[in-house]
C-alpha positions as CSV (number, residue, x, y, z in Angstrom):
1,X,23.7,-3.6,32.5
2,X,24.9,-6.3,35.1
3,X,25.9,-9.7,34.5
4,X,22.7,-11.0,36.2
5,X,20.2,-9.4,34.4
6,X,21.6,-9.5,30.8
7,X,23.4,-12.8,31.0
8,X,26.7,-14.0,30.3
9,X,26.0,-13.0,26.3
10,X,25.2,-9.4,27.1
11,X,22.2,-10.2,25.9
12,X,19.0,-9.2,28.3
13,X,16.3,-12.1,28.9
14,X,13.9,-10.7,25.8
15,X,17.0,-11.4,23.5
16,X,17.6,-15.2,24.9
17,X,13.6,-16.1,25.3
18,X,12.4,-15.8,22.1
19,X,11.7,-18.6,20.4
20,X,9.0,-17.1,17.8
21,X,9.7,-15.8,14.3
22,X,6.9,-12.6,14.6
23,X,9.1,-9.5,15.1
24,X,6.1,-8.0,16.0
25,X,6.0,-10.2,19.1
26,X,9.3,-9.7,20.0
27,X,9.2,-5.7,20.3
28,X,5.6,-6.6,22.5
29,X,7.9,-8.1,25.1
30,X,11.1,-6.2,25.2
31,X,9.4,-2.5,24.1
32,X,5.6,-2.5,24.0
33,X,6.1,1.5,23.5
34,X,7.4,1.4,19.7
35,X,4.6,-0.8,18.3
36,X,2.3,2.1,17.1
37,X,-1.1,0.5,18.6
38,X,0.7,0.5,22.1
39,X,0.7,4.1,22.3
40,X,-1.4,6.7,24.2
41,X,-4.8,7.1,22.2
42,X,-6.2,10.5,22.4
43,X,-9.5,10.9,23.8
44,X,-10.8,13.0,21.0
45,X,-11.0,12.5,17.7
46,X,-7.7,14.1,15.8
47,X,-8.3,12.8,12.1
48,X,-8.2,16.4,10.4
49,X,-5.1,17.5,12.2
50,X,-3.1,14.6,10.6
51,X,-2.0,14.2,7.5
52,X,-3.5,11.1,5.8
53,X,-2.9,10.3,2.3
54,X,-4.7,8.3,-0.9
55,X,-5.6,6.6,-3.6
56,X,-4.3,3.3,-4.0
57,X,-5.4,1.1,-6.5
58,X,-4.0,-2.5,-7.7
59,X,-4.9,-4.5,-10.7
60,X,-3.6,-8.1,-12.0
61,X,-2.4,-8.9,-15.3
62,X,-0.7,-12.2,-17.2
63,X,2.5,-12.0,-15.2
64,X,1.6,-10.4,-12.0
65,X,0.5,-7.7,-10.2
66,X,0.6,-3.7,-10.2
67,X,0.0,-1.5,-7.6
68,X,-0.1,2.4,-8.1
69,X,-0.9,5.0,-5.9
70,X,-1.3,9.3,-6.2
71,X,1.2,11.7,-4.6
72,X,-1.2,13.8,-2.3
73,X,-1.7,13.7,1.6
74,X,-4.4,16.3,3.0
75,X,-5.0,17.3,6.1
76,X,-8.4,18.3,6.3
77,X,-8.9,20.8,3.5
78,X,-5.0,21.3,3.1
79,X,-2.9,19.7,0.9
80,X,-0.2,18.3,3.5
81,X,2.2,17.0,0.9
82,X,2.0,17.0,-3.0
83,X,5.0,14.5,-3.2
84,X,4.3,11.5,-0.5
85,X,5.4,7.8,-1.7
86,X,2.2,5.6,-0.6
87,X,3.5,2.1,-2.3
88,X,6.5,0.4,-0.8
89,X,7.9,-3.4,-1.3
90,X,7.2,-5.5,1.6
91,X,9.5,-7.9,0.4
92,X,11.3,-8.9,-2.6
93,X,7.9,-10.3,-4.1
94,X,5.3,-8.2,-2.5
95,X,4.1,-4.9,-2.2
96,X,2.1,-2.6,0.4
97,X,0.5,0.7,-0.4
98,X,-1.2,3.1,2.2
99,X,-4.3,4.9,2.7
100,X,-5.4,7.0,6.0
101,X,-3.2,8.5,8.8
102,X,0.1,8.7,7.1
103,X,2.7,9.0,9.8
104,X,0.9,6.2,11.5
105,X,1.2,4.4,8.1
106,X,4.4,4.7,7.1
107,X,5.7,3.6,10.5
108,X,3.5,0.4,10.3
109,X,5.1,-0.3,6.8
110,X,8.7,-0.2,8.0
111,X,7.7,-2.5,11.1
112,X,6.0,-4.6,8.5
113,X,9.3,-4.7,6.2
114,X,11.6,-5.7,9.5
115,X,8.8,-8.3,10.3
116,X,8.6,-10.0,7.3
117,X,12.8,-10.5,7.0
118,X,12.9,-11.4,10.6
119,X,10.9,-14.1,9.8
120,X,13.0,-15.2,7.1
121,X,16.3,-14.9,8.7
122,X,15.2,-17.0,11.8
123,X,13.0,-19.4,9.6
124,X,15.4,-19.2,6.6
125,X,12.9,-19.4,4.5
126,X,10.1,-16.9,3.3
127,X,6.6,-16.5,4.4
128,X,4.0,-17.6,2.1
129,X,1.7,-14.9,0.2
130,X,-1.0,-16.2,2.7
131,X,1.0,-15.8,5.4
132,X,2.5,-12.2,5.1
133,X,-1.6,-11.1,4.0
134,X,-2.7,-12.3,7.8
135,X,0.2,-10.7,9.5
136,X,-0.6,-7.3,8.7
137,X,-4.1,-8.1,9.3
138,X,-2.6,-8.7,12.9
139,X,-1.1,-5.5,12.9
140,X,-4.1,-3.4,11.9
141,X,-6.3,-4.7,14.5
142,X,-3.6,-3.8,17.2
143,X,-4.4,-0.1,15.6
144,X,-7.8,-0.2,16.4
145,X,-8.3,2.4,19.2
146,X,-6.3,4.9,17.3
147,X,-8.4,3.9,14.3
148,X,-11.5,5.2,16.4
149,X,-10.2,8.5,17.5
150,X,-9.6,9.2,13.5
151,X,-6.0,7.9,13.2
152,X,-6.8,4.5,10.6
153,X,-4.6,3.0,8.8
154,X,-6.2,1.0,6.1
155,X,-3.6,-0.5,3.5
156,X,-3.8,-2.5,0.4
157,X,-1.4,-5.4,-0.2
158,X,-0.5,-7.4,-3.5
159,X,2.2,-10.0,-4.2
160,X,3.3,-12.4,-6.4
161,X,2.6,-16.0,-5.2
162,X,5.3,-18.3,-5.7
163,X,3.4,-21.4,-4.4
164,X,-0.1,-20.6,-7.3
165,X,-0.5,-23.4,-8.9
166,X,0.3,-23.9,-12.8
167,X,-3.4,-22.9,-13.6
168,X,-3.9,-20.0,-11.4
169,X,-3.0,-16.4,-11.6
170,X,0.2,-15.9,-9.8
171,X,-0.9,-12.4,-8.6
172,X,-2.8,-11.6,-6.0
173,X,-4.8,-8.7,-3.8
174,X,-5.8,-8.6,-0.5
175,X,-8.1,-5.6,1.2
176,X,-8.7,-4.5,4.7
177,X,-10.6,-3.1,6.8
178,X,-9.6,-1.3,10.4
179,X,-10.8,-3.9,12.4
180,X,-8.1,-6.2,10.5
181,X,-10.4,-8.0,8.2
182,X,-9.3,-9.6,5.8
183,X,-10.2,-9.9,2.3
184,X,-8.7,-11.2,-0.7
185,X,-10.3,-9.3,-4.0
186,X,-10.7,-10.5,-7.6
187,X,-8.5,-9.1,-10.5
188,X,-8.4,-5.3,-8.7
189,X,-9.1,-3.6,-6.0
190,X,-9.2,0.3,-4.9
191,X,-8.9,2.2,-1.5
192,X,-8.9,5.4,-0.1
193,X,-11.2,8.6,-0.6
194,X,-11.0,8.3,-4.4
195,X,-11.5,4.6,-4.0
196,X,-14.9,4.7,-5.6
197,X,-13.8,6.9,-9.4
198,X,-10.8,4.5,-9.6
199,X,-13.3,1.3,-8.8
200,X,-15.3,2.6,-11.9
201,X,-12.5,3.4,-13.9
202,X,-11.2,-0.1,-13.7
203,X,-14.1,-1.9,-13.8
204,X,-14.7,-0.5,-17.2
205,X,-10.8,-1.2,-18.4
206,X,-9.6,-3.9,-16.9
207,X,-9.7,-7.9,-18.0
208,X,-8.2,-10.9,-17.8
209,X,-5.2,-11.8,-19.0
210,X,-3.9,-8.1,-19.5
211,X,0.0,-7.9,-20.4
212,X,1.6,-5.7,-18.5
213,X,2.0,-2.4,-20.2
214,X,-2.1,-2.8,-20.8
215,X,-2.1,-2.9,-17.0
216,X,-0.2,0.0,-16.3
217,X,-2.0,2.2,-18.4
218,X,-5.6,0.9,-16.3
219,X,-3.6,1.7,-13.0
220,X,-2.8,5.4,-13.8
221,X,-6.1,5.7,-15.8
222,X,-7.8,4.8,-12.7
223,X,-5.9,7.2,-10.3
224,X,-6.5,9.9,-13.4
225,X,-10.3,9.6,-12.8
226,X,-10.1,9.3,-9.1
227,X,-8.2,12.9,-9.2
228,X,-11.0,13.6,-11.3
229,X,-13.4,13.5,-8.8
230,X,-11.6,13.3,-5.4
231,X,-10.1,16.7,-4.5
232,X,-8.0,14.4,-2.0
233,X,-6.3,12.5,-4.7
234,X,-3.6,14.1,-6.8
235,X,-3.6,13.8,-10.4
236,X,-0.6,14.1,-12.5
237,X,1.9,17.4,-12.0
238,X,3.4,18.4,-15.2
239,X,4.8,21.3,-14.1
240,X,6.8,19.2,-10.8
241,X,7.3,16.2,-12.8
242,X,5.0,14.3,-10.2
243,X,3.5,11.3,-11.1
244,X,1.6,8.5,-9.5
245,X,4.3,5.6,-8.3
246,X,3.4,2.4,-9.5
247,X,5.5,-1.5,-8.6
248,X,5.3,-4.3,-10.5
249,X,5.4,-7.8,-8.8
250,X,5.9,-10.8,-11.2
251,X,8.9,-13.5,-11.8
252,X,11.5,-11.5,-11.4
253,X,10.1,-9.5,-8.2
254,X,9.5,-6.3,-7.1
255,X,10.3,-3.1,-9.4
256,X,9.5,0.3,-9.3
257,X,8.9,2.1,-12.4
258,X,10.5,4.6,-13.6
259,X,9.1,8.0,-13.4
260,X,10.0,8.4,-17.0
261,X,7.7,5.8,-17.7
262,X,5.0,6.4,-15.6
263,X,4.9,9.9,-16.6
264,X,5.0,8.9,-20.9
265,X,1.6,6.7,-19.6
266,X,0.0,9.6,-18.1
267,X,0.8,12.3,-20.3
268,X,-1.1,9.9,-23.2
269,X,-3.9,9.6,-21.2
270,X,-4.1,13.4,-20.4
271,X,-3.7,14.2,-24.3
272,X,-6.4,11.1,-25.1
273,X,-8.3,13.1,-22.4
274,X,-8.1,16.6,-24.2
275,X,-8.5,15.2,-28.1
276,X,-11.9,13.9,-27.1
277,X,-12.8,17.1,-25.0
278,X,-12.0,18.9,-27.9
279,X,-14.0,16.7,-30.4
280,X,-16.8,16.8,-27.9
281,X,-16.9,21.2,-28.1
282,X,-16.7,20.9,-32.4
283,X,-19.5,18.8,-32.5
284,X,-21.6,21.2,-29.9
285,X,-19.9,24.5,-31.6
């Protein structure tokens, strides 16, 4: 690289010109190519020759929010992966989980993580709950075309809002579609192919105000009934010691669970499960 075009720094233009704080406009200008909605879009529809991956589901409770999702990615009628992680932390309060094309996913996530702590380095300070739910609305619309050839990418995103005010509920979920709308949802939310079992499931256990280890009992409830239903949604795996992967988002931040504890909360509800099945086959005997 010559002096002239990078610069007595050694810095090339794209470095020095920047004035922004969106990562994502950054790579636009100095490499187009790595933003995943930049890319080549096939001409025919590819959907069932990638792996894509579901359920997530996301409920509130006193403190926060919790966000769970199912270990399974299909690929048309294959079972791709029995062990993919589908809920990341976007940040040290929030949390993003993933539902559709997973490679495409995955990638969006970790350009969603580098966005959101470029933003706080250069603004040194961090973007408000509002703020980070509308930039990933920005970067699901630039995955539109690939969304039409079969590639979507349709996340879920919750956080912990440390600007609610006294009265309000600090946690809160936000929807999308692949167009990039918007939309923020009341106390839970679902999405995915076994979207619609879990929506039931937690419309029937879920309230306001529920502490926290009410919550995540709801959350793996609702994935157990999705798996029910949805032979694209995993249910839990005993015998591989898989279990859904749930975050908490409250005060303190981000946490994963442990699988420990995830897995005690789903072995309850398979034996609940099995002691009513049971009771159910006495009374017809």
């Amino acid at each position: 690289m010559s002096e002239s075009s990078a610069g007595r720094s050694g810095f090339s233009p794209a470095y020095l010109d920047r004035v922004g704080s969106s990562f994502t406009d950054f790579l636009a200008s100095s490499a187009p190519d790595l933003l995943p909605g930049r890319r080549p879009v096939p001409q025919l529809p590819v959907g069932d020759v990638a792996p894509h991956g579901t359920t997530i589901v996301a409920v509130t409770f006193e403190g926060g929010v919790l966000m769970g999702g199912d270990r399974r990615a299909t690929m048309g009628n294959l079972i791709s992966s029995r062990d993919i992680e589908k809920v990341y932390p976007a940040d040290s309060y929030s949390v993003i989980g993933i539902a559709g094309a997973a490679g495409i996913a995955i990638e969006m996530v970790k350009l969603y993580q580098v966005e959101l702590e470029h933003y706080e380095k250069i603004e040194g300070l961090t973007m408000s709950l509002d703020g980070k739910a509308n930039r990933l609305a920005q970067m699901i619309r630039g995955n539109l075309g690939a969304a039409m050839q079969g590639l979507a990418v349709v996340p879920l995103f919750a956080g912990f809002d440390l600007d609610a005010a006294p009265s309000t509920a600090p946690g809160r979920i936000f929807s999308y579609d692949v167009t990039g709308g918007n939309y923020e949802e009341r106390g839970y939310a679902a999405v995915g192919s076994g979207s619609l079992f879990a929506k039931n499931s937690l419309k029937k256990t879920w309230r306001h105000g529920l502490p926290a280890d009410a919550a995540v009992h709801t959350v793996v409830e609702a994935l157990y009934d999705a798996a029910d239903d949805d032979s694209a949604t995993g249910g839990p795996d005993p015998v591989r010691r898989l279990y859904p992967i749930v975050y908490r988002v409250d005060a303190e931040g981000a946490v994963r669970l442990t699988d420990a504890e995830v897995a005690a909360v789903a072995d309850t509800i398979v034996s609940e499960r099995a002691d009513a099945d049971r009771r159910t086959m006495d009374r017809e005997a």
